[in-house]
C-alpha positions as semicolon CSV with decimal commas, in nm:
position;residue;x (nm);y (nm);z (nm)
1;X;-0,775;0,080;0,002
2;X;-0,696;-0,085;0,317
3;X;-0,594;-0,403;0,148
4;X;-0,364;-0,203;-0,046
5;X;-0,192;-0,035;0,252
6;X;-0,144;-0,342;0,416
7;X;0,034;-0,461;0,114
8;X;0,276;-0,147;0,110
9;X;0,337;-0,160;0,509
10;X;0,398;-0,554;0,464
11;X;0,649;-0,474;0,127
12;X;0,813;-0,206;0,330
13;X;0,873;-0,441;0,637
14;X;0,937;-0,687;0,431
15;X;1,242;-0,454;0,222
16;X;1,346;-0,345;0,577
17;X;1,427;-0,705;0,716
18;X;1,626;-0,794;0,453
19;X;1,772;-0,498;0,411
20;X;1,898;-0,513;0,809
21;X;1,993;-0,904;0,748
22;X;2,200;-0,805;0,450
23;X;2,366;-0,532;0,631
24;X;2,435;-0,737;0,949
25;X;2,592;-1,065;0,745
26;X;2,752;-0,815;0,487
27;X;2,907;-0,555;0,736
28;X;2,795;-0,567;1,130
29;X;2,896;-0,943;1,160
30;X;3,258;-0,960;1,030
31;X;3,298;-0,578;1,215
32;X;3,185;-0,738;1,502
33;X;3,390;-1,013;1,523
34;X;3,674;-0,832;1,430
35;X;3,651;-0,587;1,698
36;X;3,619;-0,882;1,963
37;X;3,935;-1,020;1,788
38;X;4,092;-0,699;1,843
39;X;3,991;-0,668;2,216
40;X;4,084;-1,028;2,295
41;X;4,451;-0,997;2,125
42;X;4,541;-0,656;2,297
43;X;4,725;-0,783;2,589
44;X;4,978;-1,016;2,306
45;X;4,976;-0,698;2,071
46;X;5,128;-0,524;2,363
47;X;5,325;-0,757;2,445
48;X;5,481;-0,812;2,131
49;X;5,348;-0,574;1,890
50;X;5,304;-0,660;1,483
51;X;5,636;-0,731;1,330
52;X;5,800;-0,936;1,648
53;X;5,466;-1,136;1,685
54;X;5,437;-1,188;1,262
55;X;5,823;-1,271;1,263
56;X;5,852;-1,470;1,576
57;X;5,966;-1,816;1,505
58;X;5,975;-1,948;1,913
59;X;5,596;-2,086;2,029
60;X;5,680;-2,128;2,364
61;X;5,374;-2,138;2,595
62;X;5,578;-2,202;2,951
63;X;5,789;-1,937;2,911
64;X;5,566;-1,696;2,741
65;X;5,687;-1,609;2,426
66;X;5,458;-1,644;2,128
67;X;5,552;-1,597;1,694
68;X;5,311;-1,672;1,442
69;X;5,612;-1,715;1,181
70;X;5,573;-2,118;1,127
71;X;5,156;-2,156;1,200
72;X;5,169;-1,865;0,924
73;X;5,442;-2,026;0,702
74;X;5,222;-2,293;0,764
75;X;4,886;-2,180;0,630
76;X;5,024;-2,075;0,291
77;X;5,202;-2,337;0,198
78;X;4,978;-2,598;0,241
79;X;4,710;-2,327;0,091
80;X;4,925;-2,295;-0,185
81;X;5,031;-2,638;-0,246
82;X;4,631;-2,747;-0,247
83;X;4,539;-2,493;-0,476
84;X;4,859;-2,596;-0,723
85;X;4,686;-2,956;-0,731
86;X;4,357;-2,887;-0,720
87;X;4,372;-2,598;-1,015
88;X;4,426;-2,815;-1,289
89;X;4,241;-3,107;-1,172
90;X;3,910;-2,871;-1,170
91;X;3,968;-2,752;-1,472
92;X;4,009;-3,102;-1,595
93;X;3,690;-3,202;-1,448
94;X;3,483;-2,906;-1,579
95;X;3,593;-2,936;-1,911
96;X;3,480;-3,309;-1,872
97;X;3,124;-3,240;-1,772
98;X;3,083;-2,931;-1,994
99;X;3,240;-3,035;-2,321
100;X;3,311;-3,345;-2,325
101;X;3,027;-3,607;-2,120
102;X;2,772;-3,672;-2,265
103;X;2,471;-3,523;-2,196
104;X;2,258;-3,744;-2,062
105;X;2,608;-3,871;-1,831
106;X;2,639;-3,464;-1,739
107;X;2,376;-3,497;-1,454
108;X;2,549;-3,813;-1,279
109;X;2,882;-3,699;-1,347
110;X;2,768;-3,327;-1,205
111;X;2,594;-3,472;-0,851
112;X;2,918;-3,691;-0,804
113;X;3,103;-3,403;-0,797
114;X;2,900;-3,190;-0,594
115;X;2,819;-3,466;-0,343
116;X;3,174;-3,470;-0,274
117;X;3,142;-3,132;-0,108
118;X;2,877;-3,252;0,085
119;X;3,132;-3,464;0,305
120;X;3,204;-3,317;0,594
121;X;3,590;-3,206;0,654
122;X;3,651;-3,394;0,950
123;X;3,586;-3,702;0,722
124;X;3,808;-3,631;0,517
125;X;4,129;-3,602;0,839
126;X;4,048;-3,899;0,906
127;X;4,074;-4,067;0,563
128;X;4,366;-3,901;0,490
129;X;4,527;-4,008;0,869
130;X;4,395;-4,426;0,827
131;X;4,432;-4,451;0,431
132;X;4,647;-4,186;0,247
133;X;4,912;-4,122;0,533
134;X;5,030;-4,522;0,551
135;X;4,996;-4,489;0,129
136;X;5,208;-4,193;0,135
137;X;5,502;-4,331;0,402
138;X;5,526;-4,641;0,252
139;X;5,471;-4,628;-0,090
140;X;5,458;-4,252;-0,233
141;X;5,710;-4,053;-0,058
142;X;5,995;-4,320;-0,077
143;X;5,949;-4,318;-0,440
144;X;6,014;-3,935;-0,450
145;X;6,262;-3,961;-0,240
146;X;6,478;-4,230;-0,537
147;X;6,364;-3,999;-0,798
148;X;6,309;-3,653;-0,756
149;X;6,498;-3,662;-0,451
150;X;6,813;-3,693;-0,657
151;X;6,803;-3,414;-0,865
152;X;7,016;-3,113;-0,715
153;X;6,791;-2,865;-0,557
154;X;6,467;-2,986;-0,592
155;X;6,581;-3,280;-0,392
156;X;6,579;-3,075;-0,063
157;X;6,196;-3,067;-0,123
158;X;6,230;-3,435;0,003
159;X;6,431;-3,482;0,261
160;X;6,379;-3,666;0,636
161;X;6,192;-3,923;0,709
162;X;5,868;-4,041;0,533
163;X;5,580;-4,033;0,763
164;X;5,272;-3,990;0,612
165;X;5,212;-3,651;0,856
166;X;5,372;-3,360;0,707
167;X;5,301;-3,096;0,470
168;X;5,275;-3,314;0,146
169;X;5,021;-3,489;0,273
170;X;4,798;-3,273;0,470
171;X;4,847;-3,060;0,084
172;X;4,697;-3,360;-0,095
173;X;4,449;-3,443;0,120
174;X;4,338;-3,052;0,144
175;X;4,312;-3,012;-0,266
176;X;4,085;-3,342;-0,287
177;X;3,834;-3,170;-0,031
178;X;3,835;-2,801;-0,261
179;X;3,803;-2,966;-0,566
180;X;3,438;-3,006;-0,607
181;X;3,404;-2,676;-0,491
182;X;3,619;-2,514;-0,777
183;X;3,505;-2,757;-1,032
184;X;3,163;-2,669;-1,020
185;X;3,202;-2,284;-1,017
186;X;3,440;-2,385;-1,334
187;X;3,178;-2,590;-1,496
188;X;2,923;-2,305;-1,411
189;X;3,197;-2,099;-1,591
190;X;3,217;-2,234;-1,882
191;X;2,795;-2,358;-1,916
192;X;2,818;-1,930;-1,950
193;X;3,015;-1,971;-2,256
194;X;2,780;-1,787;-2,525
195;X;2,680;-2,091;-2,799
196;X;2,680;-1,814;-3,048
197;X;3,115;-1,778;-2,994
198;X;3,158;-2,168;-3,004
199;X;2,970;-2,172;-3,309
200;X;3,188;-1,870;-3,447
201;X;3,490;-2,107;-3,392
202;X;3,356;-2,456;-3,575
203;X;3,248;-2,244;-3,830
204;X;3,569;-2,125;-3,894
205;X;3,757;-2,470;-3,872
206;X;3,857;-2,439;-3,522
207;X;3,883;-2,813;-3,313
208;X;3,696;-2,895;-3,007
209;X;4,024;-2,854;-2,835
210;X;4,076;-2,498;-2,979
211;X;3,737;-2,422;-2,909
212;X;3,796;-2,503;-2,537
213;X;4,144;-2,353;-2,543
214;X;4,083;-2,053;-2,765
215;X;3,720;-1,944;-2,675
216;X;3,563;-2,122;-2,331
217;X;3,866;-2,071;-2,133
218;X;3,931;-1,745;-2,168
219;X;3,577;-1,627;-2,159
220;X;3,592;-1,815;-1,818
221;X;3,861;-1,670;-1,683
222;X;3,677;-1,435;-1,411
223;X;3,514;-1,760;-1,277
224;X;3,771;-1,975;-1,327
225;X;3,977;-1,664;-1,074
226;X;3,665;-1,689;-0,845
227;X;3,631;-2,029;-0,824
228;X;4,019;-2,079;-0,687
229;X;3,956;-1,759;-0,480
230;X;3,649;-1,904;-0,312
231;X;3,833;-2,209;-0,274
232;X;4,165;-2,094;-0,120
233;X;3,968;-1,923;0,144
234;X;3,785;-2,206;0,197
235;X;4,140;-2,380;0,233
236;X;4,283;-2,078;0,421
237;X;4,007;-2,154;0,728
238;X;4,017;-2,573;0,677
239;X;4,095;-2,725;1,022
240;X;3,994;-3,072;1,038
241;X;4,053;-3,166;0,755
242;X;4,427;-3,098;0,836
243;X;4,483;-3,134;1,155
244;X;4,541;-3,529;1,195
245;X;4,781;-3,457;0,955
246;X;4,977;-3,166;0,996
247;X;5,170;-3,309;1,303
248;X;5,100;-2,976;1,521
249;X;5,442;-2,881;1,538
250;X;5,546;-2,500;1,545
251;X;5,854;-2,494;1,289
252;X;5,922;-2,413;0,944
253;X;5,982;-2,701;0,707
254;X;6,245;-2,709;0,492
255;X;6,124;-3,013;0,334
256;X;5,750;-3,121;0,239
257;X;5,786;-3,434;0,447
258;X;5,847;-3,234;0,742
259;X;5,566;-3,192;0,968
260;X;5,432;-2,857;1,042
261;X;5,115;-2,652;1,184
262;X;4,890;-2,381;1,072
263;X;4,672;-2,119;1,247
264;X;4,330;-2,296;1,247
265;X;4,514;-2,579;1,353
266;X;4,711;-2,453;1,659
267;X;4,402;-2,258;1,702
268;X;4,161;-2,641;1,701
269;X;4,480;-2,735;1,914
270;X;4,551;-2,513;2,178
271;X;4,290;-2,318;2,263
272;X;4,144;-2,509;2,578
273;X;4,497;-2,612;2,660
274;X;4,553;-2,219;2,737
275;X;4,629;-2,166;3,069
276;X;4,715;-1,767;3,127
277;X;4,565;-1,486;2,972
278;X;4,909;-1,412;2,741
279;X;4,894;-1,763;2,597
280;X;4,493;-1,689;2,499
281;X;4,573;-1,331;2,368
282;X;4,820;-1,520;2,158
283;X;4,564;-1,745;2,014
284;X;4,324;-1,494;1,899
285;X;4,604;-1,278;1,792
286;X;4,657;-1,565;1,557
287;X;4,261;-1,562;1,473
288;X;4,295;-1,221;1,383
289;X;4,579;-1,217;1,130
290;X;4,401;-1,520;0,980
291;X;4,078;-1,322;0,956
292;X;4,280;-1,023;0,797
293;X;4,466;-1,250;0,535
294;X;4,109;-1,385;0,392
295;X;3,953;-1,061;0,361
296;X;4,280;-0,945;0,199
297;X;4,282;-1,194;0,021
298;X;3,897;-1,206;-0,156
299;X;3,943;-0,790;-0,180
300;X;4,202;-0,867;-0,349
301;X;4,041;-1,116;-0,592
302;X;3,742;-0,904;-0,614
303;X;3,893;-0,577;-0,782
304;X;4,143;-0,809;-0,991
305;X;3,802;-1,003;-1,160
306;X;3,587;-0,652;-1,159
307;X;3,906;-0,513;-1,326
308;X;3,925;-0,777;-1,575
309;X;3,565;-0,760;-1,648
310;X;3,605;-0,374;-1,693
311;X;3,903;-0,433;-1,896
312;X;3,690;-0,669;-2,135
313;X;3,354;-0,520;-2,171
314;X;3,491;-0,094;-2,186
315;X;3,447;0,002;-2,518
316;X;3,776;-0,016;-2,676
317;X;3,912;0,380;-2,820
């Protein structure tokens, strides 16, 4: 009997300590650090309140005045533009390993990928700074510039001077450091694929191709969603591996060879440069719109997949 209580007590603590872990990572943490984010950006929210502060466009740190309008123009477009190149690329590469390799190349092919991840960001700034940058300014973005450049409109995407630091780059660089990390929650995807549905489509004449376009695909939609969600976040936070390329300066580019900052950036930047308590408030100020756009942004992704999945699996009337 007393071997058995000690079992129950030692279950019971056991289900109590990971019960408080999971409710301090899950909850206490991020409400924690968002009420020090809170406390540490009153003196610039009353200074400058929400809208002036989100619309601001003047980052002026001697004379006090502080707008998050170009590190926040910033942050999405380079988000953005990563996510447009890395999106198909990961698909491309999951379909590869999934469908296509062969399977005794799958392994290799699948720790390549994943051991890409493994590098850290920093690594990657500085590849992209010594290698892709001169690559870029020399080679890549004059040849836009003759060609796409030229057509009306879209040409305004290419204007200035090609330096290798600007958004275009620190975009390309960004998408080659997320795209092991959506490729294999793709490939995980569509390894889910029920063999009985692929099976349903050869028998009834259906391609490899129209197996992967008319059956994986779409039955790996929700991860296919939750691998770019996971990933823009990822590239929503990403410092180093932008900020020797970015150029740190606070404006908003009209062109993608103009150089440009974003929050973590100014953030990586700034914050031992900050010399009054204004200029610091600013800072986490920024920290704390960043912090609400990610968890907007995976609540967000959360109820569109659940509602998908709802969507798919409800009994149809």
């Amino acid at each position: 009997m007393g071997g058995i209580d000690r079992k129950r007590v030692l279950e019971r603590l056991i289900g109590f300590s990971l019960g408080f872990f999971a409710l301090f990572v899950g909850f206490l943490f991020p409400f924690i650090t968002l009420v020090v984010l809170v406390l540490e950006s009153l003196p610039a929210i009353e200074k400058f309140g929400l809208l002036r502060f989100i619309l601001g466009r003047t980052w002026d740190p001697v004379g006090e005045v502080f707008g998050a309008l170009p590190a926040l123009f910033g942050t999405i477009l380079i988000t953005f533009l990563a996510s447009l190149i890395a999106l198909p690329v990961s698909v491309g590469i999951a379909i590869f390993i999934a469908e296509i390799c062969p399977r005794k190349l799958k392994p290799l092919f699948s720790t390549a990928v994943e051991l890409l991840g493994a590098i850290p960001s920093i690594i990657y700034g500085m590849w992209g700074l010594f290698v892709i940058a001169p690559l870029m300014a020399d080679y890549v973005e004059p040849f836009l510039q003759e060609t796409l450049g030229r057509v009306p409109l879209v040409g305004r995407l290419f204007e200035g001077v090609p330096t290798g630091v600007d958004a275009l780059t620190s975009s390309l660089v960004l998408s080659i450091m997320i795209i092991p990390f959506m490729s294999a929650i793709v490939k995980d995807s569509f390894e889910m694929t029920p063999l009985l549905l692929k099976e349903a489509g050869y028998g009834l004449g259906a391609t490899k191709w129209e197996v992967i376009s008319h059956v994986v695909i779409p039955y790996a939609l929700p991860g296919i969603m939750g691998g770019l969600v996971l990933s823009v976040g990822r590239a929503l936070g990403e410092t180093m591996a932008v900020a020797f390329l970015t150029g740190n300066v606070h404006q908003i580019p009209t062109s993608l060879l103009d150089p440009l900052t974003t929050i973590t950036v100014a953030i990586a930047n700034e914050f031992t440069e900050a010399d009054s308590d204004l200029y610091l408030s600013s800072l986490y100020y920024l920290a704390l719109i960043l912090f609400t756009l990610s968890f907007g942004l995976l609540i967000l992704a959360k109820f569109l997949i659940l509602e998908r999945l709802r969507r798919r699996w409800s009994p149809k009337t």
